[in-house]
C-alpha positions in Angstrom: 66.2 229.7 93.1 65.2 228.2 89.7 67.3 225.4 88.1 68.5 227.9 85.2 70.2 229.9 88.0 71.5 227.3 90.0 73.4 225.2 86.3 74.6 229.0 85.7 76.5 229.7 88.5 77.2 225.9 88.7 78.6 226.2 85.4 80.8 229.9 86.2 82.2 228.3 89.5 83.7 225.3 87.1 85.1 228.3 84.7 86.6 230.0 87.6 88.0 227.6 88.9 89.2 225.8 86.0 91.0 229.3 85.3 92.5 230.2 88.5 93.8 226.3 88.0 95.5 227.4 84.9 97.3 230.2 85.8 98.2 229.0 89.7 97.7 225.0 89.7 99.6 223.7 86.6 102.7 221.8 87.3 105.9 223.5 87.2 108.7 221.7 85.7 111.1 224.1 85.5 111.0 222.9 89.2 111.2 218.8 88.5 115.4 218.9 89.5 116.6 219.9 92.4 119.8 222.5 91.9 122.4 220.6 94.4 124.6 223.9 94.1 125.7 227.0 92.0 128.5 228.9 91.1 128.7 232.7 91.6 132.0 233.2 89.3 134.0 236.1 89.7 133.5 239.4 87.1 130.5 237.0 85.0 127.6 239.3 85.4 125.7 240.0 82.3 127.9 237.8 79.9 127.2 235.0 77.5 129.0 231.8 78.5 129.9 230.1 75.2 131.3 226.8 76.9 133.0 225.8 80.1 134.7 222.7 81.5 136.5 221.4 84.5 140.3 220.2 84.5 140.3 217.9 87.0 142.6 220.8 89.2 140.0 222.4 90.8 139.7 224.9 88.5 137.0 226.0 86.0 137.7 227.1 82.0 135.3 229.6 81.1 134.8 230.8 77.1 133.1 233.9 76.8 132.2 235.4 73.3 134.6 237.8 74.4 137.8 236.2 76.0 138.6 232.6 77.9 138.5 232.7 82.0 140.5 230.7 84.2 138.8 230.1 87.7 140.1 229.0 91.0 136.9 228.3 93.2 134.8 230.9 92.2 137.8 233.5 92.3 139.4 234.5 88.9 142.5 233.8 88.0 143.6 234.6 85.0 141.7 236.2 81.2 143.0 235.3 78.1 142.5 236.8 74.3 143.2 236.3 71.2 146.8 238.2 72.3 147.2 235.4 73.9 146.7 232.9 71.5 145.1 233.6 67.7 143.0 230.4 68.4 140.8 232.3 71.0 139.5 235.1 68.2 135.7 235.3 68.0 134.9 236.9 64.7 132.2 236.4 61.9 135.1 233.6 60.4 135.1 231.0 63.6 134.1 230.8 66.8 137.0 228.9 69.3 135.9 225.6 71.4 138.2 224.0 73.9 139.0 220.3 75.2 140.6 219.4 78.3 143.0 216.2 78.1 143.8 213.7 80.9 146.1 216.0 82.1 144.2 218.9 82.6 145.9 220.9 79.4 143.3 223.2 77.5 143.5 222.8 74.0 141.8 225.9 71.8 140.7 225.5 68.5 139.0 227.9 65.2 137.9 227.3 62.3 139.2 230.7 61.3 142.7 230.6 63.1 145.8 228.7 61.3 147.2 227.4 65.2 145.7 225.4 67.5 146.7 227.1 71.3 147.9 224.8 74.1 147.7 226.5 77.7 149.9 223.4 79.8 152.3 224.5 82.8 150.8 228.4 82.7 152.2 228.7 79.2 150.3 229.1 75.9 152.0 227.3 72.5 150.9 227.2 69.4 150.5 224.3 67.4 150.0 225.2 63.2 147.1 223.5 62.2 146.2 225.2 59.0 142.8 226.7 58.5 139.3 225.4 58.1 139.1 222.9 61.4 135.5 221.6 62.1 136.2 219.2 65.0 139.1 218.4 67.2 139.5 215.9 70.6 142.7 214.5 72.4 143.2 210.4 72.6 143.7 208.3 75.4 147.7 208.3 74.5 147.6 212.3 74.1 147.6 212.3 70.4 145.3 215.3 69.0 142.9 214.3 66.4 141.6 216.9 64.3 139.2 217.1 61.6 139.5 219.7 58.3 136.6 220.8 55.6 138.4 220.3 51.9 138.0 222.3 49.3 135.9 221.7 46.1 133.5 219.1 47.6 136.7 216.9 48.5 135.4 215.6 51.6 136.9 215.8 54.5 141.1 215.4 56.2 141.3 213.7 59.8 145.1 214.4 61.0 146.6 213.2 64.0 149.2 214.1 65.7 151.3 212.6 68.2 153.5 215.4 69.3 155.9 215.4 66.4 154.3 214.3 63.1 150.9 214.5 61.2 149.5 211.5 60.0 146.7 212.8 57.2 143.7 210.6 56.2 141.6 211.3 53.3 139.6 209.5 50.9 142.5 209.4 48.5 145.1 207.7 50.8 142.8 205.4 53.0 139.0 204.2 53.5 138.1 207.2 55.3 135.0 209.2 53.2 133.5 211.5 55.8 132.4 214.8 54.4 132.9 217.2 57.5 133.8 216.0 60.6 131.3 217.3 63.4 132.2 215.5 66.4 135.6 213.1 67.3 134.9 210.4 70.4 137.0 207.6 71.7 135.7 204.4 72.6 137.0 202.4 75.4 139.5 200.4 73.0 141.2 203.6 72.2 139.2 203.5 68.8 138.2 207.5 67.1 134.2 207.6 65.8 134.0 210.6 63.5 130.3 212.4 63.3 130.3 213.3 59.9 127.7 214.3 57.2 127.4 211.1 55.9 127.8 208.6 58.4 129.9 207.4 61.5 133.5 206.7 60.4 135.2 204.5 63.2 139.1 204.3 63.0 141.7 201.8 65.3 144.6 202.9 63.8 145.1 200.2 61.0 141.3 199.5 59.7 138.1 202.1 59.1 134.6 200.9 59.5 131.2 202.9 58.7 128.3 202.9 60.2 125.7 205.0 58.0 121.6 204.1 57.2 122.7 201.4 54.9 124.1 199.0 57.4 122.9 199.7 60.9 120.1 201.4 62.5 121.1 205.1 61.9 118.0 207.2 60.9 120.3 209.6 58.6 123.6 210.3 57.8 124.1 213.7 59.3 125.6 213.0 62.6 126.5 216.1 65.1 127.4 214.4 68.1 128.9 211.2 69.9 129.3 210.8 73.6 130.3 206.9 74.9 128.7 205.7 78.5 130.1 204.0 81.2 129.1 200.5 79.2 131.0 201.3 75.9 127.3 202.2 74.4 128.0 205.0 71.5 125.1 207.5 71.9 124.9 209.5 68.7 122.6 212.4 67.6 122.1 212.6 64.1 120.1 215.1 62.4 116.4 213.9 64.8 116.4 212.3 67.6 119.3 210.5 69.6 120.9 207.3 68.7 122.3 204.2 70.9 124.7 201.3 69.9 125.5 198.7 72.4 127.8 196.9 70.1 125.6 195.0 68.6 122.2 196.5 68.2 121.0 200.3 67.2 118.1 201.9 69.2 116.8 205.0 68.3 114.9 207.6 70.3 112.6 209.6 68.1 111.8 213.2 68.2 108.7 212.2 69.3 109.4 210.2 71.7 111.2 213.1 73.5 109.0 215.3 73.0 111.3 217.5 71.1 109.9 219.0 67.9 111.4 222.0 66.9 113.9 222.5 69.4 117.9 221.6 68.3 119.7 218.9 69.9 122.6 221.0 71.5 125.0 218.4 74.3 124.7 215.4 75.3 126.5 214.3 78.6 127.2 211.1 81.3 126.4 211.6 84.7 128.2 209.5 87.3 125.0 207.1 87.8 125.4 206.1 83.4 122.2 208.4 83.1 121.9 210.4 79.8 121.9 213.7 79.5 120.6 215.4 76.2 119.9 219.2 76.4 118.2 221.5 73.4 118.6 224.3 72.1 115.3 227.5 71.9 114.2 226.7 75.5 113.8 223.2 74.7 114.8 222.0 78.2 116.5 218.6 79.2 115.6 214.8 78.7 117.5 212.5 81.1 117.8 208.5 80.4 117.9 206.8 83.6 118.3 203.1 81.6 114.5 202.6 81.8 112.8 205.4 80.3 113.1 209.0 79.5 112.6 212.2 81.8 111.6 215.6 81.4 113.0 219.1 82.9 112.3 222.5 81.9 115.5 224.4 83.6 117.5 227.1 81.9 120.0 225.3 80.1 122.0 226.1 77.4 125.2 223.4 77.0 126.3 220.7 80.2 129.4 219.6 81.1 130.8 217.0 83.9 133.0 217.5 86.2 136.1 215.0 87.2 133.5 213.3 90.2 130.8 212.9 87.7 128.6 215.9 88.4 126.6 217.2 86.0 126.9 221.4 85.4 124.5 223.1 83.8 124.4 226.4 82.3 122.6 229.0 80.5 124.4 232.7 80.2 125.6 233.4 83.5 123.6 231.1 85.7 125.1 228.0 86.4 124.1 224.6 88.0 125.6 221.9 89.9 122.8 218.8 89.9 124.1 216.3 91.8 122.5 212.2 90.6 121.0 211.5 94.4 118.8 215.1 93.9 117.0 214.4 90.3 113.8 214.3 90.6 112.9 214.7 86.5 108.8 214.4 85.7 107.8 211.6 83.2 107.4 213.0 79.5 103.6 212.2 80.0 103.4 214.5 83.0 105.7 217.0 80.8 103.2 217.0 78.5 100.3 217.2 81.0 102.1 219.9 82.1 102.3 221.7 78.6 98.4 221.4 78.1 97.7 223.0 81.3 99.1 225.9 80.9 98.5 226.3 77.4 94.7 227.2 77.5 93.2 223.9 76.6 91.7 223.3 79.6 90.1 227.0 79.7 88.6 226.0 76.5 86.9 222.5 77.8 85.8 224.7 80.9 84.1 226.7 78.8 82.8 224.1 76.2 81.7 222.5 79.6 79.7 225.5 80.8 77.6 226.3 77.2 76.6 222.8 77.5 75.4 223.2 81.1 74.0 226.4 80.2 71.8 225.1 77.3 70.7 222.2 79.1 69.6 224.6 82.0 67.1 226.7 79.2 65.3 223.4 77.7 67.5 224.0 74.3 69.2 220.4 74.2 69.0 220.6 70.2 71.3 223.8 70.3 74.4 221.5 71.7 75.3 219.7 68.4 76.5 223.1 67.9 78.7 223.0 70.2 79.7 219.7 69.4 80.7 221.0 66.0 83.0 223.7 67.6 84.7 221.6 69.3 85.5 219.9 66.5 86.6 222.8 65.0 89.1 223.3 67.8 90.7 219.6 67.8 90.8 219.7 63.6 92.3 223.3 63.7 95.1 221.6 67.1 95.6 218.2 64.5 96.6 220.0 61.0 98.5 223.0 63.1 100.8 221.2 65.8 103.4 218.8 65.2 103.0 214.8 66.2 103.7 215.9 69.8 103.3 219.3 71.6 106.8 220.5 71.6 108.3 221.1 75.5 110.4 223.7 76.9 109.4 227.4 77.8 110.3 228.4 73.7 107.6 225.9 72.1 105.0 226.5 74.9 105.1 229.8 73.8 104.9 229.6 70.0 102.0 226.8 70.3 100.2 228.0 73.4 98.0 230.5 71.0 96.9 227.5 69.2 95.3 226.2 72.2 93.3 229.1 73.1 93.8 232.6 71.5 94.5 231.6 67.9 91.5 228.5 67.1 88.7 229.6 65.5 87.0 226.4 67.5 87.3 228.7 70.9 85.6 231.7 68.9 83.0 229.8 67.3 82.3 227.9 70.9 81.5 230.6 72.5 79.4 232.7 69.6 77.5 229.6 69.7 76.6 230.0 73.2 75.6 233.7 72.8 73.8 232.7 69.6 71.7 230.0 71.3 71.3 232.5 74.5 70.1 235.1 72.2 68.1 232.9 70.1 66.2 231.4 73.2 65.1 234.9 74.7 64.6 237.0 71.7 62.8 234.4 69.3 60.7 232.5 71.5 57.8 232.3 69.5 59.8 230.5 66.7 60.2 227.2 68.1 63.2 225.5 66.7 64.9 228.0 65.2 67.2 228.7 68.6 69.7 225.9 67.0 69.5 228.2 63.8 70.9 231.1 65.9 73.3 229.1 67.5 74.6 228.0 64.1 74.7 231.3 62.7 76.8 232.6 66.0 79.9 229.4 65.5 79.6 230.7 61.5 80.4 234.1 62.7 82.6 233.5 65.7 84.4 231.0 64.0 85.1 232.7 60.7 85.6 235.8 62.3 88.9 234.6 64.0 89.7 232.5 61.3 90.2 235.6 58.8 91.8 237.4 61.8 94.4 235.0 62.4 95.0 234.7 58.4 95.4 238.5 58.8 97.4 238.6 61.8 99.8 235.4 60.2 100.1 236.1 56.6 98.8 239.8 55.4 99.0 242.5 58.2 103.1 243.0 57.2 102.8 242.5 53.5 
């Protein structure tokens, strides 16, 4: 057996394998935590779960884009509508949300409803609120804090009530300048942070303070969420990334640095161990914060709530998940990322970069490889100016950027017209010396250019 046959099927074992790698071997993180448990709800087959919380009763609150669901176990109870209370309408206007207080009263609220609904002792009352809410949250002393959009670029109103009078804060009648209020949190000195538009607003009952990119270590203004740890640390999500304050200092986690591109920050929760759970939105998937470093999991997930012993529930339509802290076992970011690449195509790509090479060396046409060299360059310039700084996790970005990888880079195309050029070139034009790296040229111009005016097509002008 010459050494021409022997480097070809050398070089077709690594492509085989290398592919049968890719589409059995890759790491699976969807896998990296362990589901402690699951509930099987009553009647919740096929419908959207909006939000859901525990009240500390042993039973489960349920919102559904149709009606709210009170669960005993996993038996149903009891369905409520907007019959029931106005605040539970789900319409183009407003969608409702609920809070659970220290007592284990729900509290519903709308942005399109005019009453806030109470269900406490198996009644439902109604609380007028006036229209227009954008956040709401019950205080350590029971007092409802609620924030409203004004009119006519006016800012924002935080009212609170404490069970027989509003007190209203605007920026007319005290320090208080938020735009809309996003998110309300409670610190553990009984202090409200507001998530607003332009900043954290941070109220003891007497004095406001502001915490915007000005004086602290905010990245922007826009502020969605606030969720406190079991140290007093605020951890905010403004408009990238997440945010910590310890009190004294701001850290910020970059997009970046959790791998999170295009994907929306959606909850962010405390388990019973202090970790940090942050889950996004478009498949992105789950980072956890353990106190030392960030970790990766690719599970269903759409919002996450805790229950009163500290569990962490996750769920995503109908499937729901119970992890319990002694069960994690999240994968680094790095092997996330690992993870990502494999199955993306990349490494199909280097198998076959990998086997031209060996080919051409095997036919005595070593000047043909700078060729090759050049597609590959190709392929990393076309991966640079198309991905974001980091290859975006979670099943929905693996799917919009695994083309790039493989299927939609002219630097695969023109790789492997290169290799039939400089194939064709060495047994049809042998008596031309030299000019096999002439047809290996021509075949990366074609490949390459080929694809690249097909994926232009295929991008931008096939549905003009």
């Amino acid at each position: 057996m010459t050494r021409t046959t022997l480097s070809i099927i050398f070089a077709s074992l690594i492509v085989g394998i290398s592919i049968g790698f890719y589409v059995k071997g890759a790491p699976q993180t969807d896998r990296s935590i362990k589901v402690a448990d699951s509930l099987s709800l009553e009647n919740l087959e096929n419908v959207d779960i909006e939000q859901m919380g525990f009240d500390g009763q042993g039973q489960v609150w349920v919102l559904t884009k149709d009606d709210l669901r009170l669960y005993r176990g996993e038996a149903l109870v009891d369905v409520f509508t907007e019959t029931d209370s106005p605040a539970l309408a789900n319409d183009s206007w407003g969608t409702p949300s609920f809070v659970i207080d220290n007592e284990g009263s729900l509290w519903v609220g709308n942005s399109s409803s005019e009453v806030l609904g109470v269900y406490r002792d198996g009644k439902w009352t109604a609380i007028p609120v006036g229209s227009f809410l954008s956040a709401f949250e019950i205080d350590p002393e029971g007092r409802l804090w609620a924030g409203f959009e004004l009119f006519g670029g006016a800012g924002a109103e935080l009212r609170i009530f404490d069970g027989e009078q509003w007190t209203s804060h605007t920026s007319e009648n005290s320090e208080f300048s938020g735009d809309k209020i996003h998110d309300i949190a409670f610190d553990d000195q009984g202090r409200g942070w507001l998530a607003t538009g332009n900043g954290i607003f941070v109220f003891d009952g007497s004095s406001w303070q502001k915490y915007d990119t000005d004086n602290s270590g905010l990245p922007d203004n826009l502020i969605r969420l606030i969720v406190f740890d079991g140290d007093g640390r605020a951890w905010v999500a403004p408009y990238s990334g997440v945010s910590m304050y310890d009190g004294q200092n701001w850290t910020h986690y970059s997009d970046t640095s959790l791998g999170a591109t295009i994907e929306i920050l959606n909850n962010i929760v405390v388990d019973n161990k202090g970790s940090i759970w942050v889950a996004f939105d478009h498949g992105g998937g789950l980072r956890v914060f353990d106190g030392q470093g960030w970790r990766y999991s690719d599970l269903p997930v759409k919002l996450m709530t805790v229950d009163e012993k500290g569990n962490v529930w996750l769920y995503d339509h109908d499937a729901i998940y119970k992890v319990a802290s002694d069960t994690r076992q999240e994968v680094s970011l790095s092997e996330a990322r690992l993870s990502a690449v494999l199955q993306s195509g990349a490494l199909v790509y280097f198998a076959i970069l990998l086997a031209g090479i060996l080919i051409l060396t095997s036919m005595n046409v070593g000047r043909s490889i700078i060729w090759l060299v050049v597609g590959c360059i190709i392929y990393l310039v076309w991966l640079f100016v198309n991905l974001p700084e980091s290859l975006p996790l979670g099943s929905i970005g693996l799917e919009e950027y695994m083309p790039l990888f493989l299927g939609m880079n002219p630097g695969t195309f023109g790789t492997i017209a290169s290799i039939i050029g400089a194939v064709a070139g060495h047994y049809f034009d042998r008596s031309q010396k030299g000019r096999g790296g002439t047809w290996t040229g021509l075949g990366l111009l074609v490949g390459s250019g080929m694809s690249f005016c097909l994926i232009v097509y295929t991008m931008f002008l096939r549905d003009l």
